[in-house]
C-alpha positions as CSV (number, residue, x, y, z in Angstrom):
1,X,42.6,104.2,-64.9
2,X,38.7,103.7,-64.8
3,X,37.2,107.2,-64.4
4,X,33.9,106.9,-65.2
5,X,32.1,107.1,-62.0
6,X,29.3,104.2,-63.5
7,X,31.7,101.9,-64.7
8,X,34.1,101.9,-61.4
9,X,31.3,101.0,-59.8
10,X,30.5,98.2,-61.9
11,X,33.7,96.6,-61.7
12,X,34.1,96.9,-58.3
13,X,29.9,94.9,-57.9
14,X,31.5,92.4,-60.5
15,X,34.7,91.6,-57.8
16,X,34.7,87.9,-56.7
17,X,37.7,87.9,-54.5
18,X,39.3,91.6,-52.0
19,X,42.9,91.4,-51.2
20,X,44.4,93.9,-49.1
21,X,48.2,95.0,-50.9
22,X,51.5,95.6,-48.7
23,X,53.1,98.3,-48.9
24,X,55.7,96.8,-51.6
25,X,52.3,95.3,-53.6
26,X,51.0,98.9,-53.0
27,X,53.9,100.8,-54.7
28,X,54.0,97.9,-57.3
29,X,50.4,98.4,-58.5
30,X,51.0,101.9,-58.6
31,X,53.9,101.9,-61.0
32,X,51.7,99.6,-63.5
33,X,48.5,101.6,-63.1
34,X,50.4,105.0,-64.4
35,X,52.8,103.3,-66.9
36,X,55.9,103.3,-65.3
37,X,56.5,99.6,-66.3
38,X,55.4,99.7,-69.3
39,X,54.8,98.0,-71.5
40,X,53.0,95.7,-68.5
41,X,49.5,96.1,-68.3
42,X,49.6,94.3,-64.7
43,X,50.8,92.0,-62.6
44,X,53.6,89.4,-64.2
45,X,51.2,86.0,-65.3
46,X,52.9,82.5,-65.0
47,X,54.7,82.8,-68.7
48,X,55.9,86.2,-68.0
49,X,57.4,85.4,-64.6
50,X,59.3,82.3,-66.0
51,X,60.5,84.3,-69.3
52,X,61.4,87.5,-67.1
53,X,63.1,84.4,-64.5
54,X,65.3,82.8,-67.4
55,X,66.0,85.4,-70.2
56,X,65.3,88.5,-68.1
57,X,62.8,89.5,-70.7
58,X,59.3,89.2,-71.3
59,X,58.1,86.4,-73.7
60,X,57.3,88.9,-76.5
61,X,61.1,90.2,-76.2
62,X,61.0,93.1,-74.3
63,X,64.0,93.9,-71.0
64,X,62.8,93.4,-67.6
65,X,64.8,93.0,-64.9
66,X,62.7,91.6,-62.4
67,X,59.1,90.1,-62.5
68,X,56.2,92.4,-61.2
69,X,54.0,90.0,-59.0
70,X,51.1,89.4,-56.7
71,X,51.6,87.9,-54.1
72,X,48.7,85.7,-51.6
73,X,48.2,82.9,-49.5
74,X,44.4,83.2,-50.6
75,X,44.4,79.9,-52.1
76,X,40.6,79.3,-52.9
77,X,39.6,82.8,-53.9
78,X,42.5,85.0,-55.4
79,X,44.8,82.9,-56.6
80,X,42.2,81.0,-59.4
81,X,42.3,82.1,-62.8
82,X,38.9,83.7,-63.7
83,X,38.4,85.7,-60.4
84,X,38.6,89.6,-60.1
85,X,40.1,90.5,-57.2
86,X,39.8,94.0,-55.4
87,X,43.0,95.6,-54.6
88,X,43.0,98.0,-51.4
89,X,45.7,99.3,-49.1
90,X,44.5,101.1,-46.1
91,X,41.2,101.7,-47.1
92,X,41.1,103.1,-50.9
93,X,40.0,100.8,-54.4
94,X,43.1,101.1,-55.4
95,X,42.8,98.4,-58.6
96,X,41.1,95.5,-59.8
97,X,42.9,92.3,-61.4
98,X,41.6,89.8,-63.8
99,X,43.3,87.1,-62.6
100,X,44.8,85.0,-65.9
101,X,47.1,82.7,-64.2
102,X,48.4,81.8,-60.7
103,X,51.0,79.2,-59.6
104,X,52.7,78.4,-57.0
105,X,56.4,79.6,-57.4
106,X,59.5,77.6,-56.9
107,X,61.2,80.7,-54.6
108,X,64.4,78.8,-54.2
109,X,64.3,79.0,-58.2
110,X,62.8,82.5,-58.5
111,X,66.1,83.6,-55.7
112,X,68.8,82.4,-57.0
113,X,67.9,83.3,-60.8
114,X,66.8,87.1,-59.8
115,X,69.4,87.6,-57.4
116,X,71.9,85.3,-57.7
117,X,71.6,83.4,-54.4
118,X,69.1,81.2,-52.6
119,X,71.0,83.1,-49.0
120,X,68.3,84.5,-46.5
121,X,71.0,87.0,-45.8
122,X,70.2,88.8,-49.0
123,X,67.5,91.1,-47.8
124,X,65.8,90.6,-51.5
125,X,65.6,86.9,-50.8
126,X,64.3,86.8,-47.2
127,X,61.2,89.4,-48.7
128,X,60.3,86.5,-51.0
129,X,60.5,84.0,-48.8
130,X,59.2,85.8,-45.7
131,X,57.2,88.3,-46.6
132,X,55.4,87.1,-50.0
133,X,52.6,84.9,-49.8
134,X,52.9,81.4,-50.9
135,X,51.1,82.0,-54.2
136,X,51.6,84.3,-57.3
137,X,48.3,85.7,-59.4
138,X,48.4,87.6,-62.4
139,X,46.6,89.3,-65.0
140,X,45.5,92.5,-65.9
141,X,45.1,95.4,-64.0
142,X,42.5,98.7,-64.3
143,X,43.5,101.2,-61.7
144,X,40.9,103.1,-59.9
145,X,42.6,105.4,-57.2
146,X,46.3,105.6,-56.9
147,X,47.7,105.4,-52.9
148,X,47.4,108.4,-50.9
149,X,51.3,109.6,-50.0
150,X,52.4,111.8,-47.6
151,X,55.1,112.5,-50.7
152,X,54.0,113.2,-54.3
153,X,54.7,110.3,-57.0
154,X,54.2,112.3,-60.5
155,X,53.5,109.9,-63.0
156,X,55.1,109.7,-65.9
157,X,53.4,111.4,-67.7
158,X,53.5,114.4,-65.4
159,X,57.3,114.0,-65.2
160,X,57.9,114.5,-68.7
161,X,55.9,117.4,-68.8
162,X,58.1,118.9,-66.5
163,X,61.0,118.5,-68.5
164,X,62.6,120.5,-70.9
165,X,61.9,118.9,-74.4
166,X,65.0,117.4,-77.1
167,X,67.4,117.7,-74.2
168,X,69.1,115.0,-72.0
169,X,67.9,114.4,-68.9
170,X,70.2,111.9,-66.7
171,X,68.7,110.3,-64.6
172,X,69.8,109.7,-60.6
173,X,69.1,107.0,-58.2
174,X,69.4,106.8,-54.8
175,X,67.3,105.4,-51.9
176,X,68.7,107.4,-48.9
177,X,69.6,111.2,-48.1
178,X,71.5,113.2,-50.4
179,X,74.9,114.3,-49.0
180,X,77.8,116.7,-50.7
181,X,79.5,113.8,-52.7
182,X,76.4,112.5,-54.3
183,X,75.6,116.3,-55.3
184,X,79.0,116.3,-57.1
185,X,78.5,113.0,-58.4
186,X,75.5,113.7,-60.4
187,X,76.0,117.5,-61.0
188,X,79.5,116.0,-63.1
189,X,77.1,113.6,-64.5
190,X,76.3,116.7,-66.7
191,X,80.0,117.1,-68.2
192,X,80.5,112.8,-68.9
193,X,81.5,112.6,-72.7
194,X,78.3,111.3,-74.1
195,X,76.1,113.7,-72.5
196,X,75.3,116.8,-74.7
197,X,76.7,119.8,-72.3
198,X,73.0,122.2,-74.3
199,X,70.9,122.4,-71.6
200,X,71.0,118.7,-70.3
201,X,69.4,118.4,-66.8
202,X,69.6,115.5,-64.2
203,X,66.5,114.1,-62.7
204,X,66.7,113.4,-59.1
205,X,65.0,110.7,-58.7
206,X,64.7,109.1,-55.2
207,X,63.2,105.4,-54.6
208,X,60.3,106.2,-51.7
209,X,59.1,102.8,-51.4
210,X,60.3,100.2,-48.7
211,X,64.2,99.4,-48.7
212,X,66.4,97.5,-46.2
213,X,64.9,97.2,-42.8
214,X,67.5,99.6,-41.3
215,X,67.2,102.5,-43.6
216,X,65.7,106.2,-43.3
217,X,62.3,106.3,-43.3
218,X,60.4,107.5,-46.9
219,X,58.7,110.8,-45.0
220,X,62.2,111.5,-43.7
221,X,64.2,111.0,-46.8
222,X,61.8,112.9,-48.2
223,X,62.3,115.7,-46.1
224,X,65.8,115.9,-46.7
225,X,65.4,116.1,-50.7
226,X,62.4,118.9,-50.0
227,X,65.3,120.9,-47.7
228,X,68.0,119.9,-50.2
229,X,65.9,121.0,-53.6
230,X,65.1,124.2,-52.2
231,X,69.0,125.1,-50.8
232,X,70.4,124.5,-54.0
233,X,67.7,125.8,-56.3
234,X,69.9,125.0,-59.4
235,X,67.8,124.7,-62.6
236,X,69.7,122.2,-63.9
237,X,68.5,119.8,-61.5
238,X,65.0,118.3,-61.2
239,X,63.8,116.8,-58.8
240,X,60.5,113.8,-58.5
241,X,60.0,110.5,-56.0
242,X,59.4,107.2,-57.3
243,X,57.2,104.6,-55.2
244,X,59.2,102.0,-56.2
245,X,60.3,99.0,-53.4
246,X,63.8,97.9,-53.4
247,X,65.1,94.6,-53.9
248,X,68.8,94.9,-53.8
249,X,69.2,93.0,-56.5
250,X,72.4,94.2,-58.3
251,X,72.1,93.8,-62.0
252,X,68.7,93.0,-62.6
253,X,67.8,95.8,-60.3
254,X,70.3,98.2,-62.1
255,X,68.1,97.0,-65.6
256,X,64.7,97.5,-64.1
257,X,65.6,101.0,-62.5
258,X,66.6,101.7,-66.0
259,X,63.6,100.5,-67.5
260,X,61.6,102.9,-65.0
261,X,63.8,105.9,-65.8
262,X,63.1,105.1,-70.1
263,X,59.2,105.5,-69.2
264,X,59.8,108.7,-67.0
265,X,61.4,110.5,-69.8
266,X,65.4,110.0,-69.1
267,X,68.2,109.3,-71.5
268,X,70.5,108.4,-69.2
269,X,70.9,107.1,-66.5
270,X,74.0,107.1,-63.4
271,X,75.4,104.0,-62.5
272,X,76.9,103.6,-59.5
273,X,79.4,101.4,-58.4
274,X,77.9,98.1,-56.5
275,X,74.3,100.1,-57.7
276,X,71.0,98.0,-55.5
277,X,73.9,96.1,-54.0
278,X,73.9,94.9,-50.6
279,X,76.0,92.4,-47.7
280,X,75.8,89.0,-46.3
281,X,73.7,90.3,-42.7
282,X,76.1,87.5,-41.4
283,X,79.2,87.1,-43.4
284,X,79.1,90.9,-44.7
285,X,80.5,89.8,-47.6
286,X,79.3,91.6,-51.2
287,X,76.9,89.5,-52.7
288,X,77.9,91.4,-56.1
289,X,81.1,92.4,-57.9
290,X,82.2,96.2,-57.2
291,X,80.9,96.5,-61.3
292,X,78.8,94.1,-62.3
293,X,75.6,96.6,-62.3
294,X,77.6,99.2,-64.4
295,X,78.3,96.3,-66.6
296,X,74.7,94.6,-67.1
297,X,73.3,98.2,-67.3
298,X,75.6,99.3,-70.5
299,X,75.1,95.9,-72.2
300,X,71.3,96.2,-72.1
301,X,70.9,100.7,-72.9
302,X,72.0,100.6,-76.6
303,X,68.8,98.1,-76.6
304,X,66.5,100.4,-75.0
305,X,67.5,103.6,-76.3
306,X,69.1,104.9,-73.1
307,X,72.8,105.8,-72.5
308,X,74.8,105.2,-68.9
309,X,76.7,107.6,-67.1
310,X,79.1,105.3,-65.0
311,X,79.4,107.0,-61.3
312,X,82.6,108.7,-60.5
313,X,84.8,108.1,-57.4
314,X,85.2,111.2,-56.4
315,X,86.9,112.1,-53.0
316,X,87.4,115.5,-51.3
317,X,90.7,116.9,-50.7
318,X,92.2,119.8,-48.6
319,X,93.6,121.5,-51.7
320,X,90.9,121.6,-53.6
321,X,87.9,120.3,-52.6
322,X,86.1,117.4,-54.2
323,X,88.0,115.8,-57.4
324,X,88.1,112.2,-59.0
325,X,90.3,109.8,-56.7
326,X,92.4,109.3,-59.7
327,X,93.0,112.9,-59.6
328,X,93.7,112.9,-55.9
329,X,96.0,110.0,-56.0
330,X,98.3,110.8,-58.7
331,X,98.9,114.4,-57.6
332,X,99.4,113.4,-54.3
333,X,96.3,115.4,-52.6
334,X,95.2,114.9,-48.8
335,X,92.0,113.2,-49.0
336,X,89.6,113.2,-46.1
337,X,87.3,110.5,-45.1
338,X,84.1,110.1,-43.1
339,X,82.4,106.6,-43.4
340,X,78.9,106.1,-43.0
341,X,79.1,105.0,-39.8
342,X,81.2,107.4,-38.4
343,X,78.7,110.0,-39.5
344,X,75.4,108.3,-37.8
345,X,77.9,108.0,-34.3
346,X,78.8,111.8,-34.5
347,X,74.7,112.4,-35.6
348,X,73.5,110.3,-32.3
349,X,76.4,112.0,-30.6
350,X,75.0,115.6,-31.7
351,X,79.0,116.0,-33.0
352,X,79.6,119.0,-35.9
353,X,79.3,117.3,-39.1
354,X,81.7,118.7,-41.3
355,X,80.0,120.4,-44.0
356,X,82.0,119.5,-46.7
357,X,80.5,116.1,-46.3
358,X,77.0,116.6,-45.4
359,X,74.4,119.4,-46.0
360,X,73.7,121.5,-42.8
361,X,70.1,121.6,-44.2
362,X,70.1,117.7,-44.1
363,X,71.6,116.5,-41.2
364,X,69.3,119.2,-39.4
365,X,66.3,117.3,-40.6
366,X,67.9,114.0,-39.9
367,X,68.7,115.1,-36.1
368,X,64.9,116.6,-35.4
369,X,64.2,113.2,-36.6
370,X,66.2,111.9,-34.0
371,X,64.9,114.0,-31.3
372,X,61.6,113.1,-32.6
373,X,61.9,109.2,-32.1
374,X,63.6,109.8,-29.0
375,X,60.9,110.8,-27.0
């Protein structure tokens, strides 16, 4: 970050070039100004992109599971090695970039190595090749103002100081509200074998930045885990938002969330099952195996110091409430089910939710939401 009032505004005066981020390029710029991605000191150059592309690393050796880019269709003035570009988004200096390198990317190439298919029914793949501009500039980056949220984003920095020190912290992931069987999924996260039971905690740590096109808003998600921290009030659980954009990319995803985690002061880190996977919008067919995140993520932790927690299955039974479906089945339990989509009919239906699948706390902030849009 530049703080010093004189030089900000001499690198802003020096500025050949203003681009105008997204909201992904936003949350992006953000994560490299504080650190999060470290060690990237801005957006991915040309050699980075094709090393992170190939090897899923960056030329000096380092994970990354995804390149970081900049994306423009400003040909002639940001994407020409040499120029400083301005960064805003909706009105602040957000950055500046010294533009080393910019290509024109092969996004056919950049698809099916990243996620594994060229398909625009990934939701990952039409982004790149709908949403990004046609060309890629990268470089450095000095920060000068991070975004204005509605939601705090600690930095890491602030993170870690809010966390107790030698202890493990396990990290959790998740990009839409909290409901009862994600709170036992990572409250058991605490009791997995190669956690240290001594005062571990689990950070709850949400993905605010955009997602699939038909998910919960960020300010509403983020109401739910404001409702949700305060109901269960359980030391053991922390709680911080991440401006981070999904991509949906399975197992490069599942690495980069990793990485993220690693900088914010976590030793583990839950993996779920099908983690940042997503469907065909046509064929509705997985685009990823049921393990294949849980499997690239444990390869790549011994290598970056971090340990996985692989997510349980757990279902919830009349007998005795929620246990591991391998429990349930070979005892012979009566397990009750609610899909997804069961529960947004009976939410637009104003139905009871049954509380032993949802949060009252939760779905009340998800139905004034409702109401809200409905007028």
């Amino acid at each position: 970050m530049v703080r010093d009032a004189a030089e900000r505004a001499a690198l802003l005066k020096s500025c050949t070039a203003t681009q105008e981020l997204s909201d992904r390029g936003a949350c992006d710029a953000e994560l490299l100004i504080v650190g999060a991605f470290s060690p990237l000191d801005g957006f991915s150059t040309q050699e980075a992109y094709e090393s992170v592309l190939e090897r899923a690393r960056l030329p000096s050796g380092e994970l990354l599971g995804l390149p970081v880019v900049l994306d423009t269709d400003d040909e002639k003035n940001v994407a020409r090695p040499g120029a400083r570009v301005r960064l805003t988004y909706k009105g602040q200096d957000v950055a500046v970039l010294d533009v080393a390198s910019a290509w024109r990317p092969d996004k056919a190439r950049e698809a099916k190595l990243c996620y594994g298919t060229a398909s625009l029914e990934h939701p990952g793949v039409r982004m790149i090749a709908q949403e990004r501009g046609a060309w890629y500039a990268g470089g450095k980056l000095r920060g000068l103002e991070l975004p204005r949220r509605a939601f705090p984003c600690l930095t890491p920095r602030e993170v870690r100081a809010t966390l107790p020190a030698g202890v493990d912290v396990v990290a959790f992931q998740c990009r839409n509200p909290i409901h009862r069987a994600h709170h036992e999924l990572f409250t058991r996260a605490l009791d997995a074998p190669n956690v240290s039971r001594d005062d571990a905690v689990v950070l709850v740590h949400p993905t605010q930045g955009p997602t699939q096109a038909d998910d919960i808003s960020a300010d509403v998600r983020f109401a739910t885990y404001e409702v949700l921290r305060r109901e269960i009030a359980d030391p053991r659980v922390r709680w911080a938002y991440l401006p981070y954009s999904m991509h949906m990319a399975g197992p490069r995803e599942a690495l980069q969330h990793m990485i993220l985690r690693k900088n914010y002061g976590c030793t583990h880190f839950i993996v779920g099952r099908d983690m940042a996977g997503c469907k065909g919008s046509l064929s509705g067919e997985d685009f990823y195996g049921l393990y294949d995140a849980q499997e690239a993520a444990s390869l790549r932790a011994p290598e970056l110091g971090m340990r996985t927690v692989p997510s349980q299955d757990v279902v919830y039974t009349e007998e005795r409430g929620y246990v591991e479906a391998g429990v349930a089945a070979r005892e012979g339990l009566s397990v009750k089910k609610l899909s997804g989509t069961k529960f947004r009919k009976m939410l637009r239906g104003g139905e009871e939710i049954p509380e032993w699948f949802a949060f009252r706390s939760v779905v009340e902030v998800l139905r004034a939401h409702q109401e809200g849009a409905g007028k």
